[in-house]
C-alpha positions in Angstrom: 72.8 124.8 114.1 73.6 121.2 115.0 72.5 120.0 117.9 73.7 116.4 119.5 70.9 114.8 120.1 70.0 113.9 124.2 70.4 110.3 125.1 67.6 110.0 127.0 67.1 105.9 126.8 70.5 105.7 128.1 71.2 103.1 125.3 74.1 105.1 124.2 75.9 104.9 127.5 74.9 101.5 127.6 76.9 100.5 124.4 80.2 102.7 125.8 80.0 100.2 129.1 79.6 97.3 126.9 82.4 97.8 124.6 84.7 99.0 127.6 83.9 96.1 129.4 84.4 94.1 126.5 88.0 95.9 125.8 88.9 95.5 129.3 88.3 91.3 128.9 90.1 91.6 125.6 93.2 93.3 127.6 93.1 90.7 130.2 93.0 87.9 128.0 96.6 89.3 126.4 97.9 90.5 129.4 97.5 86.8 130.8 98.6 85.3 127.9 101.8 87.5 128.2 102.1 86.4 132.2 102.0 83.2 131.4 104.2 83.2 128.4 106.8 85.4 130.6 106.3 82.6 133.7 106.9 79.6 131.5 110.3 81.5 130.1 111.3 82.3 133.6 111.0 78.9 134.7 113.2 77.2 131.6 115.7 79.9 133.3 115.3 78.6 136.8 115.3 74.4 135.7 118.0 75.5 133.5 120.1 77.1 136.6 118.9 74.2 138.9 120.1 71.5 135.8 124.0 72.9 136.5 124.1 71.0 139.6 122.5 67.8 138.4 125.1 64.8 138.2 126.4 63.9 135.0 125.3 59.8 134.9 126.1 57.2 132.6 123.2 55.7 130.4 121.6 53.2 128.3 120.0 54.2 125.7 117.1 51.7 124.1 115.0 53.6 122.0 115.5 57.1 119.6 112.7 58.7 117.1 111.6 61.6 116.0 108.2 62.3 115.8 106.3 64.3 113.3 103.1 66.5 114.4 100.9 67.8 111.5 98.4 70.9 111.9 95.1 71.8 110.6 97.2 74.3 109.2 99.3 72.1 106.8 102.5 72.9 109.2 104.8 70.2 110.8 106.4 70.3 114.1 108.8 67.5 115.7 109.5 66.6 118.9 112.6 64.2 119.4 111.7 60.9 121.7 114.0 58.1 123.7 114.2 55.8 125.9 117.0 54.9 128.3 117.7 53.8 131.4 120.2 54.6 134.2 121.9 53.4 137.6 121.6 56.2 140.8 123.0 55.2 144.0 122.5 51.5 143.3 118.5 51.9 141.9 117.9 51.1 138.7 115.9 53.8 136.9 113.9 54.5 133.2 113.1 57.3 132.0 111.7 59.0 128.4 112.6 62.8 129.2 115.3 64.0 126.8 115.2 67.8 127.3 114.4 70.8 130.0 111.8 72.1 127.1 109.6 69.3 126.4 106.7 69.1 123.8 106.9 69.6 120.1 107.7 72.5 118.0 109.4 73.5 114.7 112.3 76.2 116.4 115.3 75.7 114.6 116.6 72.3 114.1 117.2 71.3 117.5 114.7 68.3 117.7 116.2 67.0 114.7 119.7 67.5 115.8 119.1 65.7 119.2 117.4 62.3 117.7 120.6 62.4 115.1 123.1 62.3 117.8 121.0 59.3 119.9 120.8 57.7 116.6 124.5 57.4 116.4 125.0 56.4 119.6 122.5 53.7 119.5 125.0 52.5 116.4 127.9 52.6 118.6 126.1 50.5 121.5 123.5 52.3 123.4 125.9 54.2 125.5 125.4 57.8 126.6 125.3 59.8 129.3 122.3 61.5 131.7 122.2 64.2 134.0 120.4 63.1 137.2 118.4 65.6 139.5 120.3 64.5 143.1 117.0 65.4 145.2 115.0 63.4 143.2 116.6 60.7 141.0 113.5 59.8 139.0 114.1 63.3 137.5 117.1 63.4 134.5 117.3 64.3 131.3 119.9 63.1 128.4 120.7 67.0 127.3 120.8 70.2 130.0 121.3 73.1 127.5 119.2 76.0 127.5 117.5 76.7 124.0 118.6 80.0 123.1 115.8 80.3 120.5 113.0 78.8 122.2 113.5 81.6 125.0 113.9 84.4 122.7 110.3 83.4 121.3 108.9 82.7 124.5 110.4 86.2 126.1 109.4 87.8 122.6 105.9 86.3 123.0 105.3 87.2 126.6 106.6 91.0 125.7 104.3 91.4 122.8 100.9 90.1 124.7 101.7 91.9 127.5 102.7 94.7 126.5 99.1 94.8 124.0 97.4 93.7 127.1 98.5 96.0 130.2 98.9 99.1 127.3 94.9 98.1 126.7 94.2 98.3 130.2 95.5 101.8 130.9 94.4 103.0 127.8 91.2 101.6 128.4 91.1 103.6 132.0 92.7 106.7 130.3 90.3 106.9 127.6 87.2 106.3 129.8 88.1 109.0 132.5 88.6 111.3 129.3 84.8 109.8 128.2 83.6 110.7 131.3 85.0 114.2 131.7 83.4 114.8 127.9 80.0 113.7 128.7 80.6 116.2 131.6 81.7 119.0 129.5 78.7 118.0 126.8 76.1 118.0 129.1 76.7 121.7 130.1 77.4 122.6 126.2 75.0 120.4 124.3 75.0 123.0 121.2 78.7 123.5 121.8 80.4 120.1 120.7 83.7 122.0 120.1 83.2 123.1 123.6 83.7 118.9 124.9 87.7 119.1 124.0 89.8 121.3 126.0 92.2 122.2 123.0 89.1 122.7 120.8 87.8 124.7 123.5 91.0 127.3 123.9 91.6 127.1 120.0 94.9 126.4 121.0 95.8 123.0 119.3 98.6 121.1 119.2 100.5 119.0 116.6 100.3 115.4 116.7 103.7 114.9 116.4 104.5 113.3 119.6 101.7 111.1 119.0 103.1 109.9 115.8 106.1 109.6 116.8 105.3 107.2 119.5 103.1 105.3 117.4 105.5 104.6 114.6 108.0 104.1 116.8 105.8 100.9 118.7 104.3 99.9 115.4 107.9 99.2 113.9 108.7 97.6 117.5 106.5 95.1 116.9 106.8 94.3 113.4 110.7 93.7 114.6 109.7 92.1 117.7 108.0 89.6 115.7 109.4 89.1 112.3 113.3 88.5 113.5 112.4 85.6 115.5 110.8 84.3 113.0 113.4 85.0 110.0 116.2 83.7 112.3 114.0 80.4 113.2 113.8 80.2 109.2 117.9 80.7 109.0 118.4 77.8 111.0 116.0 75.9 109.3 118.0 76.2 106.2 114.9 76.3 104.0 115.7 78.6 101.4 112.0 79.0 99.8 110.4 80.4 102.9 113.2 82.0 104.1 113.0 84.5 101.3 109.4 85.3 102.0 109.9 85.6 106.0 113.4 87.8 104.5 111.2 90.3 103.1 109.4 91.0 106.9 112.7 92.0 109.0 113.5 94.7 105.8 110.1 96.4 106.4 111.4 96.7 109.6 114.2 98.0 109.0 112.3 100.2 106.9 110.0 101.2 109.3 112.9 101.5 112.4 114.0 103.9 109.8 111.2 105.8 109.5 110.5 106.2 113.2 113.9 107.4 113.3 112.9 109.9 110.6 109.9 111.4 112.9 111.5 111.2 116.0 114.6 113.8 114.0 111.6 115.6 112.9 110.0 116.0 116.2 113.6 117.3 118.2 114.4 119.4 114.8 110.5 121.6 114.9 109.4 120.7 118.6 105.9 121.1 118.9 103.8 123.9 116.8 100.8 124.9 117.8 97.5 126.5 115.9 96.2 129.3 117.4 92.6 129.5 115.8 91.2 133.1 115.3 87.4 131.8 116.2 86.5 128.9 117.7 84.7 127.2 115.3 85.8 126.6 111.6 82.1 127.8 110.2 81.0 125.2 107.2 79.9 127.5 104.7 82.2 130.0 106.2 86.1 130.1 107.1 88.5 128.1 109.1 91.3 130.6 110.1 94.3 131.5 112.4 98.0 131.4 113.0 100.4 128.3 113.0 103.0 129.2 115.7 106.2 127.4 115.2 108.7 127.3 117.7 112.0 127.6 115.2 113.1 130.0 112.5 111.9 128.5 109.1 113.2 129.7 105.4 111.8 127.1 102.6 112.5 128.2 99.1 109.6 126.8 98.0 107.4 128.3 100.7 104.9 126.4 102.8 102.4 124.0 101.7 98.7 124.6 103.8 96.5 121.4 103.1 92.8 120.9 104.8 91.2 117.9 104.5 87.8 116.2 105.4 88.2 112.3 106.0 85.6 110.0 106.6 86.6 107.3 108.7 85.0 103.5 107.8 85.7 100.0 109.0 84.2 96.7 108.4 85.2 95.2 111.5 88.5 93.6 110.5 89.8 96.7 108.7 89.7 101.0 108.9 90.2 102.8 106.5 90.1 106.7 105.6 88.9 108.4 103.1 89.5 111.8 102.0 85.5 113.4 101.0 86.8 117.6 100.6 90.4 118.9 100.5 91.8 122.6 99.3 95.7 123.3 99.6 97.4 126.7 99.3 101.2 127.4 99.0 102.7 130.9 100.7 105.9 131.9 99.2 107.2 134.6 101.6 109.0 134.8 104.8 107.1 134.2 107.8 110.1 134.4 110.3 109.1 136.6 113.5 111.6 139.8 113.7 114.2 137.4 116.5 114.0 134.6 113.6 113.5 131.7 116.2 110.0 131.2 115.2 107.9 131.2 112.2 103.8 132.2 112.1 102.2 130.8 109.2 98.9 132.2 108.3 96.4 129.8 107.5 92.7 131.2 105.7 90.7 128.2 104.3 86.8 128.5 102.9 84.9 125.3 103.6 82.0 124.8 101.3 78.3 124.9 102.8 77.5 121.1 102.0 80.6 119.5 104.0 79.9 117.5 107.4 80.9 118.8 110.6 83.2 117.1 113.2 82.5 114.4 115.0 82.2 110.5 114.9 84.0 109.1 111.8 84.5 112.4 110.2 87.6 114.5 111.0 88.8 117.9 110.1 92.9 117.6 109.3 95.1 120.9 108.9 98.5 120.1 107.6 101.4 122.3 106.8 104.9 121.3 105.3 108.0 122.9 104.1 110.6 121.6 102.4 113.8 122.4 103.9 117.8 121.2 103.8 117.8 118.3 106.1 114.5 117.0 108.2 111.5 118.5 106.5 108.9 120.8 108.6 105.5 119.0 108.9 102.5 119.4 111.5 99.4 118.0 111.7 96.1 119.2 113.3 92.8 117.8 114.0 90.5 121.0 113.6 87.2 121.4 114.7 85.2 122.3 111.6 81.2 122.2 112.5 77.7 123.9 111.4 76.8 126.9 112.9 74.3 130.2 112.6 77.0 131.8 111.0 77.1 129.0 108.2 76.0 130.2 104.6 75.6 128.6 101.2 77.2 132.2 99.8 80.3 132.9 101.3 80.8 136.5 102.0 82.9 138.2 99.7 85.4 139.9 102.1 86.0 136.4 103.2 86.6 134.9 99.9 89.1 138.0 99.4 90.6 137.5 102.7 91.6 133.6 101.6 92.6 134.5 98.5 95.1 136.6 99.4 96.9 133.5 101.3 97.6 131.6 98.6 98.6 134.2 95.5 99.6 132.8 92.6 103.9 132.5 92.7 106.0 133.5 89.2 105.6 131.0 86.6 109.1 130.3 86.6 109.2 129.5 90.7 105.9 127.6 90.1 107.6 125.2 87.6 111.0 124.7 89.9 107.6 123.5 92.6 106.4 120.8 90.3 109.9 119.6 89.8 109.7 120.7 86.0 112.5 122.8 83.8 111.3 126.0 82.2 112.9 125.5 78.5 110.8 128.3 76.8 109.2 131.5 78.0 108.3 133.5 75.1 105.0 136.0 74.8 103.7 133.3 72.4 104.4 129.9 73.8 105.7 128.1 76.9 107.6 124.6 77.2 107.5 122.9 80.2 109.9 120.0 80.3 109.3 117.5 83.3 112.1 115.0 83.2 112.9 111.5 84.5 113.1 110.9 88.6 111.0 114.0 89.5 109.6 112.3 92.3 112.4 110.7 93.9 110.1 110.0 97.7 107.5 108.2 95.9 110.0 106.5 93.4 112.0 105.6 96.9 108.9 104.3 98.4 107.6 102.1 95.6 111.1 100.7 94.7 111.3 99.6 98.1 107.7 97.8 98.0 108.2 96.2 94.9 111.7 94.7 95.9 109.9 93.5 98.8 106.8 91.6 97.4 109.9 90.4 94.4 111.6 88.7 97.1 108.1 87.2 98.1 107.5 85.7 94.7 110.5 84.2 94.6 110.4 82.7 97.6 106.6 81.2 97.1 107.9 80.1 93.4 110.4 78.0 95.5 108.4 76.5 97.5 106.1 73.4 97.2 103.0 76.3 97.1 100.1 75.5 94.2 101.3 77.2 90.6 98.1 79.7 91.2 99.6 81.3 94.1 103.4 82.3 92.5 101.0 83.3 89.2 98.9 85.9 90.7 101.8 86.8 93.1 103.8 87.5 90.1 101.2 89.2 88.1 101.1 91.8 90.9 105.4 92.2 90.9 104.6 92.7 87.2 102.4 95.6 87.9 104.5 97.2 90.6 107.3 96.5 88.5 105.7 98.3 85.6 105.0 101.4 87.5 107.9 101.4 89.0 109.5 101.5 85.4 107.1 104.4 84.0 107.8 106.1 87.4 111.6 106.3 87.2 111.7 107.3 83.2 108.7 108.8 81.8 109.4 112.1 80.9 107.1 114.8 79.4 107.2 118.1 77.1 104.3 120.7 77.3 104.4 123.6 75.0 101.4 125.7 75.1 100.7 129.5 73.5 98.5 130.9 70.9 98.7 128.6 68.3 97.9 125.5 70.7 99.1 122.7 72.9 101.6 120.2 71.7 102.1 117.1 74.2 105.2 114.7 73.8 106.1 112.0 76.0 108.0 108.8 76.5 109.0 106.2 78.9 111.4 103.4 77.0 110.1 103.3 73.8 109.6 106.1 71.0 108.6 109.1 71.7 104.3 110.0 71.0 103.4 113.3 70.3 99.7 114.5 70.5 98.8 118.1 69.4 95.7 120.3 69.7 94.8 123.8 68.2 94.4 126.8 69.9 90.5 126.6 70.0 89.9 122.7 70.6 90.5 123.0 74.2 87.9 123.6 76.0 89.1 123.4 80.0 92.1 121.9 81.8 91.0 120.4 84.9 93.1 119.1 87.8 92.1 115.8 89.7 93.7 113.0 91.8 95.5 110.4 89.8 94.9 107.7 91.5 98.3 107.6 93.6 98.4 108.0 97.4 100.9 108.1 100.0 99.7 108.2 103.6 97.9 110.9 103.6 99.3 112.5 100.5 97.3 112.8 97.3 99.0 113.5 94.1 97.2 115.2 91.1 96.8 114.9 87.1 96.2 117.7 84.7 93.6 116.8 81.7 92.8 118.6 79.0 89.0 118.1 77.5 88.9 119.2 74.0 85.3 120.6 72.8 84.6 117.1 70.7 84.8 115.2 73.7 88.4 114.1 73.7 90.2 114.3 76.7 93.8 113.5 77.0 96.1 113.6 80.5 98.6 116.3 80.0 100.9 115.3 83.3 100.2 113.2 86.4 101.2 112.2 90.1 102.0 116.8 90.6 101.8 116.8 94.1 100.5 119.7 95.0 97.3 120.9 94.4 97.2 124.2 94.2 100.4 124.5 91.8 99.0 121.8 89.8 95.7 124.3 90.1 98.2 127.8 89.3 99.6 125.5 86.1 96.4 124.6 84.7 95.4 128.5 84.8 98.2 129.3 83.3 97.8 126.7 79.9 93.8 127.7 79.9 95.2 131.8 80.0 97.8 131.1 77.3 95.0 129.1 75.2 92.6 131.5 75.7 90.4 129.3 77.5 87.6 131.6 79.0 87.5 131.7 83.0 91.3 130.7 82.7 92.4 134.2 84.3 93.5 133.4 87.9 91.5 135.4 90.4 93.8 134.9 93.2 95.3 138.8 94.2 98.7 139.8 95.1 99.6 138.7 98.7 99.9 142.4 100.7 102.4 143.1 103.6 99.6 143.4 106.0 97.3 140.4 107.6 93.7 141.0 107.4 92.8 142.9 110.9 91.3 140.3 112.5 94.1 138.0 112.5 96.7 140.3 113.9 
């Protein structure tokens, strides 16, 4: 068994203070950078309100420029600058202040705007107009309006780093009172870390769903918050070149507004489910079991997708970044509807191999189960506890093994094809076709179209502009790429025919056809293995088949689910007479096994 090992230098709880402290600076940095942004916009209001009462004067204007700031950056600003002079009251007065905002900036045109309209009234004779502060008549300025712009950036500004700021701070007090109720809980437990999380603790876990929810719905908040601003600043500007690379920012937000509207019809569609382990913990080298309760009557045709995962969490500082180390999916095809049909318990019966890590700092244990259904899809996510214990063995028990397999039986050839988004064209004793046809995966199609018009509106934007050539070039030997995925996405399509007297292969995307054929002894195995394509947390799988001379050619790719991409490769080894291609999976019986009843 594992056992945490006791801090006794106290150097452990000496690094927690440190970084809390260090988060709690961090969170009053933004949350007075916010304050202050949110005073300075309050007061433009105020002088702006006090400016209505100031006394429209007439002026004299000597002087009108506008001045141009660079940045280490390579970025301009302007600030508009003037002279003039006025009469208050019989005093004679000078003064250099144009606008309520002063300073320089690049918002919009305004400063340019102002200086033009001095400029031409310096050609007509100097004359313009002032509006004089009556309280103290050293104080005027030559325009009174209140930058619309300007205060939209400075409320957006103040929002943003005070909303980052005071959200740190109570999530920084949340999360330590949590830290502190753990270290608690782990001192009575130490060989118990599944014991230091109440929901571990209870085996009663609940989706994250709320938590996602919330999450997307800030994250796309903020994206908003900060890219319209700055695309409308860009519209005013007129700038054509940079406006089409700021462009592409507010449509990822509406793209992500879009998809926090997705979860949030999601959430209020399935509530929350819940995962009602049978034993508290999932045993490495052993099995990870229990019931799914959801809280609504749920039908797919499909049946319900069960996917575990082992992710190893990794950052560099700047960046984190997960990484899937163990996964095993299963698929029930059955109704699960309790006898009222408002809820639905899903079984779940996983076996984790013996050399996985356990729970615990960065490695996580992630149940997810999904069913595709007219409307809002059902999908719920659990972190598991999954840890090393004296019941752990590198031989899994073979009632155990039984008792899995039975969750996931194999499902009629011809349902399992209709899963993988294929056409059945032959079923014959002798041979099989499989025809998988253009736009089988609409979502991921969906999703990369809507990247690669995105980063197409970014190249052309950067080709406009006065960037160096390298920049557009490797910009738009990326579009290429997406482009060219995109393309093989949308139209390849793919025949499989497979039997006794071999496998026959042809595919195309735009051009001719290609055919490849093998006999029926030059196969040796068909193995299944990620492609390379990910979404999220999604993985999608490639069927190969390795011929006994050491050729190996990929049959179908981005199937995206395991286990039918698993039942399918079976299937072609069986009909091939591949040996060890005879599923072992048994029929799925009425009854659950006893101990999850």
């Amino acid at each position: 068994m594992n056992k945490p090992a006791p801090d006794t230098s106290g150097k452990a709880a000496a690094q927690k203070g440190s970084g809390f402290g260090c988060l709690i600076v961090f969170a009053l940095l933004f949350a007075a950078g916010g304050t202050g942004i949110g005073a300075l916009a309050v007061h433009d209001v105020w002088l702006w309100v006090q400016s209505r009462h100031w006394i429209e004067t007439p002026a004299r204007l000597h002087a009108a420029k506008l001045e141009t700031h660079h940045d280490s950056d390579g970025g301009n600003t302007f600030e508009a600058t003037a002279t003039y002079g006025y009469t208050f009251k019989g005093r004679r007065y000078q003064s250099q202040r144009i606008a309520l905002q002063t300073g320089a900036d690049n918002i919009g045109s305004y400063q340019r705007d102002r200086v033009a309209e001095l400029k031409a009234a310096l050609q007509r004779g100097g004359k313009f107009r002032c509006y004089v502060n009556p309280d103290d008549p050293s104080r005027s300025v030559l325009f009174r309006d209140l930058r619309g712009g300007f205060l939209a950036l400075k409320l957006t500004m103040a929002l943003l780093f005070g909303l980052v700021g005071f959200g740190l701070l109570i999530g920084a007090v949340i999360a330590r009172r949590k830290e502190k109720r753990k270290e608690g809980v782990a001192a009575e437990a130490p060989d118990a870390p599944w014991l230091w999380r109440d929901d571990w603790k209870t085996g009663r876990i609940r989706t994250t769903a709320g938590y996602d929810a919330l999450f997307v719905t800030l994250f796309a908040f903020f994206w908003n918050a900060i890219s319209w601003p700055v695309f409308l600043i860009g519209l005013n500007d007129r700038q054509k070149a940079p406006l089409l690379v700021v462009g592409a920012f507010p449509l990822i937000g509406c793209g992500l507004m879009a998809w926090a509207a997705y979860v949030w019809l999601r959430r209020l569609k399935w509530g929350v489910s819940e995962f009602e382990m049978a034993a508290v913990p999932g045993v490495i080298g052993g099995p990870l079991a229990g019931f799914i309760h959801a809280p609504a009557g749920i039908q797919p045709a499909d049946g319900f997708v069960l996917h575990l995962r082992c992710v190893r969490r990794t950052s560099d500082g700047e960046n984190t970044s997960e990484k899937t180390i163990w996964e095993d999916e299963k698929r029930i095809v059955r109704d699960l509807t309790t006898s009222d049909g408002q809820h639905t318990l899903i079984p779940v019966q996983f076996t984790i191999p013996h050399d996985q890590p356990s729970s615990g700092d960065p490695v996580k244990w992630k149940l997810r189960a999904q069913a595709k259904v007219t409307g809002v899809d059902y999908n719920a996510e659990f972190e598991v506890p999954v840890f090393r214990t004296a019941a752990s063995s590198p031989q899994v028990p073979a009632d155990v093994e039984k008792s899995a397999d039975r969750y996931s039986p194999p499902v009629p050839f011809a349902e399992l094809v209709q899963c993988l988004g294929a056409r059945l064209e032959e079923d014959f004793p002798d041979r099989r076709t499989i025809y998988f046809p253009m736009l089988r995966n609409r979502g991921m199609i969906g999703v990369l179209g809507f990247i690669t018009a995105i980063w197409i509106s970014i190249c052309v934007g950067i080709w406009m502009s006065s960037a160096p050539l390298i920049f557009p070039i490797v910009f738009g030997l990326f579009g290429a790429l997406l482009v060219g995925a995109l393309v093989y996405a949308i139209f390849q399509r793919t025949r499989i025919t497979f039997g006794k007297n071999g496998l026959v292969l042809t595919w195309r995307v735009l051009g001719p056809e290609r055919r490849r054929e093998f006999g029926p002894k030059e196969i040796s195995s068909v193995e299944v293995a990620p492609s390379g394509t990910q979404s999220g947390s999604k993985t999608f799988w490639k069927l190969t088949a390795n011929a006994h001379d050491g050729r190996s050619q990929t049959l179908i790719s981005e199937l995206p689910n395991r286990s039918d991409a698993q039942q399918l490769a079976n299937e072609i080894e069986k009909s091939l007479g591949v040996q060890g291609g005879e599923s072992s999976a048994i029929s799925l019986e009425s009854e659950l096994p006893a101990d999850l009843r």
